[in-house]
C-alpha positions as CSV (number, residue, x, y, z in Angstrom):
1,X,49.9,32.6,-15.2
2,X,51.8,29.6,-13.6
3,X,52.8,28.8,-10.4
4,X,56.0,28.2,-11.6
5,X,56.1,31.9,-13.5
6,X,55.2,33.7,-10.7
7,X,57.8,31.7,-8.6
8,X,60.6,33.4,-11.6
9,X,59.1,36.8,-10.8
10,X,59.6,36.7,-7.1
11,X,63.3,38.4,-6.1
12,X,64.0,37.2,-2.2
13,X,67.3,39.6,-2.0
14,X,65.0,42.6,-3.3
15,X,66.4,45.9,-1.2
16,X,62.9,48.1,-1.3
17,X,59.9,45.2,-1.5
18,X,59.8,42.5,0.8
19,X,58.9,38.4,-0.2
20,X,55.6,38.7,1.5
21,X,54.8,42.1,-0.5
22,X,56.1,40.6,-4.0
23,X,54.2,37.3,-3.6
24,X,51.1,39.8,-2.8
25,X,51.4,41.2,-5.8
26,X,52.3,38.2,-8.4
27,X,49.1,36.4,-6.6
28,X,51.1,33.6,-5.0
29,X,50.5,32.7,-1.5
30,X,53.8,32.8,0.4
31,X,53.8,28.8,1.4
32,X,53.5,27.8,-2.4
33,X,56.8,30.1,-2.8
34,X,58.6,27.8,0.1
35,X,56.9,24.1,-1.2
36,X,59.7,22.2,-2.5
37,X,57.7,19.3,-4.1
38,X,59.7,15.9,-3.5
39,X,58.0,13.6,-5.9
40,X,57.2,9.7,-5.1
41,X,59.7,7.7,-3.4
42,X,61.6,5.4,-4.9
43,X,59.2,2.5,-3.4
44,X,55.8,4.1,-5.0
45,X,57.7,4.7,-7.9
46,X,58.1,1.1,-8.3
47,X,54.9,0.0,-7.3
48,X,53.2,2.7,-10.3
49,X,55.7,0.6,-12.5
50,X,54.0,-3.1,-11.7
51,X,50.7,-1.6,-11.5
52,X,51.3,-0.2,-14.8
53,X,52.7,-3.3,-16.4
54,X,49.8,-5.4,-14.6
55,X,47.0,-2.9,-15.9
56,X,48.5,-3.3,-20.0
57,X,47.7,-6.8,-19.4
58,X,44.0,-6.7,-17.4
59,X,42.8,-2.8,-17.9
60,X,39.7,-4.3,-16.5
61,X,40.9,-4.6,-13.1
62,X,39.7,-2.2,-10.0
63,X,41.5,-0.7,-7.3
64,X,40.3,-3.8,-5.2
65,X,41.9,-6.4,-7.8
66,X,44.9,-4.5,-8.0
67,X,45.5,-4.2,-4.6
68,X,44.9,-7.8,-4.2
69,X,47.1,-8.4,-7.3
70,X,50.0,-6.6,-5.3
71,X,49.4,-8.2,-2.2
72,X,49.9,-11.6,-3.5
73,X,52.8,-10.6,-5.3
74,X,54.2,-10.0,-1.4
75,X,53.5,-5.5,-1.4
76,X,51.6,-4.6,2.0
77,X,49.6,-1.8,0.3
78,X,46.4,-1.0,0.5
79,X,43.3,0.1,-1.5
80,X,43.8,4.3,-1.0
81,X,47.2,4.0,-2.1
82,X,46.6,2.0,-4.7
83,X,43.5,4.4,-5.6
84,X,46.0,7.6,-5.0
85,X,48.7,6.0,-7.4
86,X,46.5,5.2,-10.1
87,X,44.7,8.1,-10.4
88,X,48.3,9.9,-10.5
89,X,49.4,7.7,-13.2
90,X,45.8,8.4,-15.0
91,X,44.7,4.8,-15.2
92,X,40.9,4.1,-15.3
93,X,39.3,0.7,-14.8
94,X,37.4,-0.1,-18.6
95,X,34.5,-1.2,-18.4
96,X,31.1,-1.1,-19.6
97,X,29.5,1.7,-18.5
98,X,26.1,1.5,-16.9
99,X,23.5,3.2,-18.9
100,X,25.6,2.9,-21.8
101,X,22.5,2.8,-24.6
102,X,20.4,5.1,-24.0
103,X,17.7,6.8,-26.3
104,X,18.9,10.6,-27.3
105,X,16.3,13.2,-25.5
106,X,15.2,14.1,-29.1
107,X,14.6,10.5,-30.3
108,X,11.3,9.1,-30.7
109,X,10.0,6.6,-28.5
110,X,8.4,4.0,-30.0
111,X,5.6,1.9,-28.8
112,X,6.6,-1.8,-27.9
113,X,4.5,-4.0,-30.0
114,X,4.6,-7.9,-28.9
115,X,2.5,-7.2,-25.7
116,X,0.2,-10.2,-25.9
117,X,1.1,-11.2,-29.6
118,X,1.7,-14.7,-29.6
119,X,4.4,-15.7,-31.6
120,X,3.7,-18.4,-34.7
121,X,6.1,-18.6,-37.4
122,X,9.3,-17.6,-38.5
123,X,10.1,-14.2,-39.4
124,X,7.4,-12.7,-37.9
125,X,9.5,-11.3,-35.7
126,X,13.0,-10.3,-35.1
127,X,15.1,-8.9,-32.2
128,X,18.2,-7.3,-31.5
129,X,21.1,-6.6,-28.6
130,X,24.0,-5.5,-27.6
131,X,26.3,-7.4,-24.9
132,X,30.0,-7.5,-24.4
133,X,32.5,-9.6,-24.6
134,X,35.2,-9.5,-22.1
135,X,38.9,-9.8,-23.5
136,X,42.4,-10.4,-22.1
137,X,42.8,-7.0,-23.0
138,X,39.4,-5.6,-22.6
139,X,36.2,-5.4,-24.0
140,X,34.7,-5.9,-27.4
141,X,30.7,-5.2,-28.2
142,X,28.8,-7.6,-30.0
143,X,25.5,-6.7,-31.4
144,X,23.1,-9.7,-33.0
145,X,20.1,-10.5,-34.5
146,X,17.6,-13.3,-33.9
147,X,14.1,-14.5,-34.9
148,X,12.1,-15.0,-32.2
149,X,10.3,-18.1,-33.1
150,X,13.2,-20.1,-34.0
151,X,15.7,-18.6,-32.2
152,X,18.1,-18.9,-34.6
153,X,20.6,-15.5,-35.2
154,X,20.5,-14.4,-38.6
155,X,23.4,-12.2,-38.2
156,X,25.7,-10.9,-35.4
157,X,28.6,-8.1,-35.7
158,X,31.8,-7.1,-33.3
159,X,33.1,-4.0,-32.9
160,X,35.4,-2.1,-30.4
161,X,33.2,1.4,-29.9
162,X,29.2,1.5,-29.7
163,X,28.2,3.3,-32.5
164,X,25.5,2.9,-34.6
165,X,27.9,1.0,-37.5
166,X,28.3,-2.3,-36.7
167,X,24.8,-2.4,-35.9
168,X,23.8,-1.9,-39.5
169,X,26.1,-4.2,-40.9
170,X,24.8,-7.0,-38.8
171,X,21.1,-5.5,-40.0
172,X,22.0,-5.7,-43.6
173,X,23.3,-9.3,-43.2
174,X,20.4,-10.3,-41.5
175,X,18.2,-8.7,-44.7
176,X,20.0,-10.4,-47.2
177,X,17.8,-13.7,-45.5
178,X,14.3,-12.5,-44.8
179,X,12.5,-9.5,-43.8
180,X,10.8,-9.3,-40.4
181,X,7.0,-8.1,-39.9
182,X,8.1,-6.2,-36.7
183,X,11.8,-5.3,-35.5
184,X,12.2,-5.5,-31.8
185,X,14.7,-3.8,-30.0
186,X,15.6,-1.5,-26.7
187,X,15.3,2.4,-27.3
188,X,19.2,2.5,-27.3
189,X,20.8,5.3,-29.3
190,X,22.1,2.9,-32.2
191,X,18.6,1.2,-32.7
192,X,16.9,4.6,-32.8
193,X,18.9,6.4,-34.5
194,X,17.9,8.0,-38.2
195,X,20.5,5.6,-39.8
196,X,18.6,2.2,-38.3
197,X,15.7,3.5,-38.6
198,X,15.6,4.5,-42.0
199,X,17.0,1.5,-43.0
C-alpha cells in the first residue's frame, strides 16, 4: 500500500487508539506520518530548468560538463548538486557504452584466420566495424565494410540502435560488388549472429 494510503488511514483525534498504535498497525513509522515534504526551491527549480534546456541540446554532456556549463553561465554549483538534480529529473549522459558488442554466451566463436596470411590481391579479404559518430544531438552508429588490400569501403550503413540490421544492409551492398574469400570481423553480437552469418 502507499505511503500516502496509509497516511488517509491514520485518525490523529481517534478517542480509544492512539497515533503511535494506528501507525503500528497501518506499518508506517510515526516520522513519515509528520514529514511534510517541501519540494525544490524555487532556485533548484530553475537550475533543473537550464539543465534541462542545455541537456535537449548536448545529451552527451556529464555531470562535470554541466557543471562547468552552469558555472560559466555565472551559477556557483557544484558537481553533487548537479549529480542530485539530474538524477531527480532522470537525465542520463548518452553515450556509447563500453562493451557494447559483445558475442551472446551461446554464440560460436570463430577462429581468426589472417594470423600470418599475407595479403595479395583484392577481394581476398574483407573487414568489418562498427564506430560512432557523435551528433549535436547524440550519437549515430556507423557500420562499414572494406577490402583489406585496397582499402577501399565497398559499403558502409548508419543507423540510430545497434542491431544486427543495418549491418546486413551494408553486407548486401558490399555483395552486390564482389565476394570475399574470408570475412573478417570482431565476435560482436551483430557479426555473429544467425542473420550475418547465414548470409
Amino acid at each position: 500500500m502507499p505511503r500516502d494510503a496509509k497516511r488517509e488511514l491514520i485518525e490523529p483525534s481517534h478517542p480509544h487508539i492512539s497515533l503511535a498504535r494506528q501507525c503500528d498497525l497501518v506499518g508506517l513509522p510515526r516520522s513519515t506520518y509528520y514529514y511534510d515534504a517541501h519540494g525544490e526551491s524555487a532556485e533548484n527549480l530553475y537550475l533543473m530548468h537550464l539543465l534541462d534546456k542545455q541537456y535537449t541540446d548536448t545529451p552527451y554532456y556529464g555531470v562535470r560538463r554541466m557543471t562547468a556549463w552552469l558555472r560559466s553561465q555565472g551559477y556557483a554549483v557544484n558537481h553533487k548538486r548537479v549529480a542530485r538534480l539530474l538524477h531527480t529529473m532522470g537525465l542520463e549522459t548518452i553515450y556509447p557504452k563500453p562493451r557494447m558488442s559483445q558475442p551472446h554466451p551461446a554464440q560460436r566463436v570463430y577462429p581468426y584466420l589472417l594470423r600470418g596470411v599475407p595479403i595479395t590481391r583484392v577481394n581476398q579479404v574483407w573487414s568489418t566495424d562498427i564506430t560512432y559518430i557523435r551528433l549535436h544531438g547524440g550519437f549515430i552508429y556507423l557500420v562499414a565494410v572494406m577490402d583489406w588490400f585496397s582499402r577501399y569501403v565497398l559499403s558502409w550503413a548508419v543507423s540510430i540502435t545497434m542491431d544486427v540490421g543495418f549491418c546486413l544492409e551494408a553486407l548486401e551492398q558490399a555483395l552486390e560488388v564482389a565476394h570475399p574469400e574470408i570475412f573478417n570481423s570482431d565476435q560482436g553480437a551483430q557479426f555473429t549472429s544467425i542473420d550475418f552469418t547465414g548470409r
